[in-house]
N, C-alpha and C positions, 0 to 999 in steps of 0.2 A: 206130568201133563200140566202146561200152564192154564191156568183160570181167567177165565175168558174177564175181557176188562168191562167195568158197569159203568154205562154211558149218562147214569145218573152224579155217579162220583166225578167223572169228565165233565159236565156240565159247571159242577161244585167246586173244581179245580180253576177250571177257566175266570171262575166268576172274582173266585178267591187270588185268585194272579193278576186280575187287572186290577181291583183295588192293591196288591204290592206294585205293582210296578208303577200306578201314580203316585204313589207313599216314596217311592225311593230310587222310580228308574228301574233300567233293566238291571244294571249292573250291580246295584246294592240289592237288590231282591231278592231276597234267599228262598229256595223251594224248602226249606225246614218250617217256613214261619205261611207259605202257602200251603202246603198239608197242615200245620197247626188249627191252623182256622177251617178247615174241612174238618177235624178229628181222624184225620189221614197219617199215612204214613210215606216215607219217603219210597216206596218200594210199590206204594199205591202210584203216585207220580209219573212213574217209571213205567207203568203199564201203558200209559197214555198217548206219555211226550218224552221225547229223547234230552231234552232240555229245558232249561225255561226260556230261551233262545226260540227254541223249535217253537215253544204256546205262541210265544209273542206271534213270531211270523205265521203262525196260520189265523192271528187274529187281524194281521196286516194286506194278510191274503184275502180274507173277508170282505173288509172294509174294501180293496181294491175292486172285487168281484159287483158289490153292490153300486159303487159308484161307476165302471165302466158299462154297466145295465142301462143306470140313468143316463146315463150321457148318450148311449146308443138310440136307446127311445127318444129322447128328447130332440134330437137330431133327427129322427127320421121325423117325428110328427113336424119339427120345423120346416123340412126341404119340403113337406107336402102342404104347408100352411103358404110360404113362399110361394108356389107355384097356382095356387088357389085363389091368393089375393093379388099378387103383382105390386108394383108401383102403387105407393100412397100418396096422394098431393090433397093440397088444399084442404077442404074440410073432413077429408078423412082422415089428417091427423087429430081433427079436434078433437078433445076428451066426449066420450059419450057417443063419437061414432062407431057405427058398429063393426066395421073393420076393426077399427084400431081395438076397440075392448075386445074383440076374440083373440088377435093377437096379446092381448095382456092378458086372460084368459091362460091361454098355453103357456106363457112365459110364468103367471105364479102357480099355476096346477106345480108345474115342474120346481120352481123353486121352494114349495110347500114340502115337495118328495127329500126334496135333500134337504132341508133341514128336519125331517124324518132319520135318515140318514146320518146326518153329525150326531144329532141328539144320542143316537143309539150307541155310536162311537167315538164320543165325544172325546172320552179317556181315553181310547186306542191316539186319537190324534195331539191330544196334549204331551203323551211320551213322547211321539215323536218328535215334537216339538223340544219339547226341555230333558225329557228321561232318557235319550237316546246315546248319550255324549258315548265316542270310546266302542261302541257296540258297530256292527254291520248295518246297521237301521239308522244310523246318523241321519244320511241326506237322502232319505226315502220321503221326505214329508216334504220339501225340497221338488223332490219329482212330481209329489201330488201337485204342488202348486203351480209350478209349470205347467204343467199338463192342462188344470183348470182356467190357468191364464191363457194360453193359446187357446182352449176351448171359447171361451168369451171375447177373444178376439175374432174368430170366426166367425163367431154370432152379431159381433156389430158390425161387418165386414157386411154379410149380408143386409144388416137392418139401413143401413146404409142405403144399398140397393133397391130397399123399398120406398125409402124416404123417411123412414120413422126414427131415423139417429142422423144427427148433426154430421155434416159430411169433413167437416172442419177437425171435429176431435180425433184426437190421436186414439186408433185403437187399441193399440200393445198400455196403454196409457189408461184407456177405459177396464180392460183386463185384470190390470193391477190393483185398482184402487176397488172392484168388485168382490176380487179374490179376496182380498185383505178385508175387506169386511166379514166375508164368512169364516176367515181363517179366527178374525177376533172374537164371531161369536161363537165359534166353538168351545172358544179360553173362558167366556163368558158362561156357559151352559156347564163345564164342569165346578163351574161352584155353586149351580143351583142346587136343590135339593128337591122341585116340583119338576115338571117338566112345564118349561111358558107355555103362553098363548103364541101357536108357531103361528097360524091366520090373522093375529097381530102385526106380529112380526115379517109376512111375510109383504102386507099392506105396507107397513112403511116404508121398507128397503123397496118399494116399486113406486113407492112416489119419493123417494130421494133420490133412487137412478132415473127413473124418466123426467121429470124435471129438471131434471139438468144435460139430459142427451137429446129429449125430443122438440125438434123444430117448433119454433111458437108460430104455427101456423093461424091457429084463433087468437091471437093478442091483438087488439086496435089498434089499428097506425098511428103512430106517432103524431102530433099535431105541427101545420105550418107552423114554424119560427115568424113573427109579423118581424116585417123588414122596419125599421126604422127610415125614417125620411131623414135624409140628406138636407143638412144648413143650406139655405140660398146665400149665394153667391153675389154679394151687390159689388155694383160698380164704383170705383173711387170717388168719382165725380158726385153719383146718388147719395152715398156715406157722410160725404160733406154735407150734401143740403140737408140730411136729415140730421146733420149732428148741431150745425147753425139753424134750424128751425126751434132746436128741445132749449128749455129757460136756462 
């Protein structure tokens, strides 16, 4: 009769397999030196997980399950914030109205959650990045970012629509360059050793994208250019007399 497997030693295993697999990738990761570090045995492993293949992907499964929650939520609380505020003009894109900060409001609650999110799987996403080479898990992170880029395209698509994003910017364009930010601070967050200040962090990255997407609806107009006056035009004959009158 087999012994039922202990969900504490499971936890142990997993903990101890994400630190190998950012030490060395999937491929170099040996299950000997991840039961080592548990005081496990290979035969423990084996109760668990069919491979270290299998660990990895149920921890890629995770990470997927958590971020398509967020995005679901987030999205819905969006299409009902949309439909709530309508079209933004004039001074309710200025900073401090209060449309516009509930709308920012939602947009960092949500951007707070994921980077709750990376932080927790930070490692998961750095394999994928660099530990993946050679494996079936290659261009799975690839997918993520796709995925995230059209997701943000969407969302300017609409913000758009309200008035609150520049109708001019390219959206596949804004997608990119947002994604790529969270993709860096993920790279960023696995060499921490605290966990940051994410409510710092989530403040900046919300005055470096809106500042540069939201219409300057409150900026002072521009001031008239004063025209310059035009030389008078004298006549040949006036020319003469005034040039025979001077010493």
């Amino acid at each position: 009769m087999a012994r039922p497997a202990d969900p504490n030693a499971r936890s142990a295993l997993i903990a101890a397999a994400r630190r190998e697999f950012v030490r060395h990738g999937i491929q170099k990761a040996r299950i000997e030196d991840i039961t080592a570090a548990c005081s496990m045995s290979k035969g423990a492993f084996y109760l668990h997980f069919d491979s270290k293949e299998h660990l990895f992907g149920e921890l890629v499964q995770e990470l997927r399950r958590r971020m398509d929650e967020m995005l679901e939520l987030r999205q819905r609380e969006y299409e009902q914030a949309y439909k709530a505020l309508g079209p933004m003009r004039g001074r309710e894109l200025a900073p401090g109205s209060p449309r516009r900060t509930a709308l920012e409001g939602l947009d960092m609650r949500h951007d707070r959650a994921a980077l709750e999110v990376i932080w927790e799987h930070r490692d998961v996403m750095d394999v994928l990045l660099r530990g993946s080479q050679g494996t079936n898990f290659e261009g799975v992170m690839w997918e993520f970012i796709d995925h995230e880029v059209q997701h943000v395209v969407d969302a300017t698509e609409q913000l758009k629509k309200l008035g609150v994003c520049k109708p001019e910017l390219p959206s596949d364009l804004v997608g990119s360059m947002v994604v790529g930010a969270w993709v860096l601070l993920a790279r960023r967050m696995l060499r921490l050793t605290e966990k940051p200040d994410l409510d710092f962090w989530v403040n900046a990255l919300k005055r470096l994208i809106s500042e540069g997407t939201v219409p300057r609806h409150d900026a002072a107009p521009e001031p008239t250019p004063k025209r310059t006056p035009k030389p008078r035009n004298r006549s040949p004959r006036r020319l003469r007399r005034t040039l025979r009158s001077q010493p």
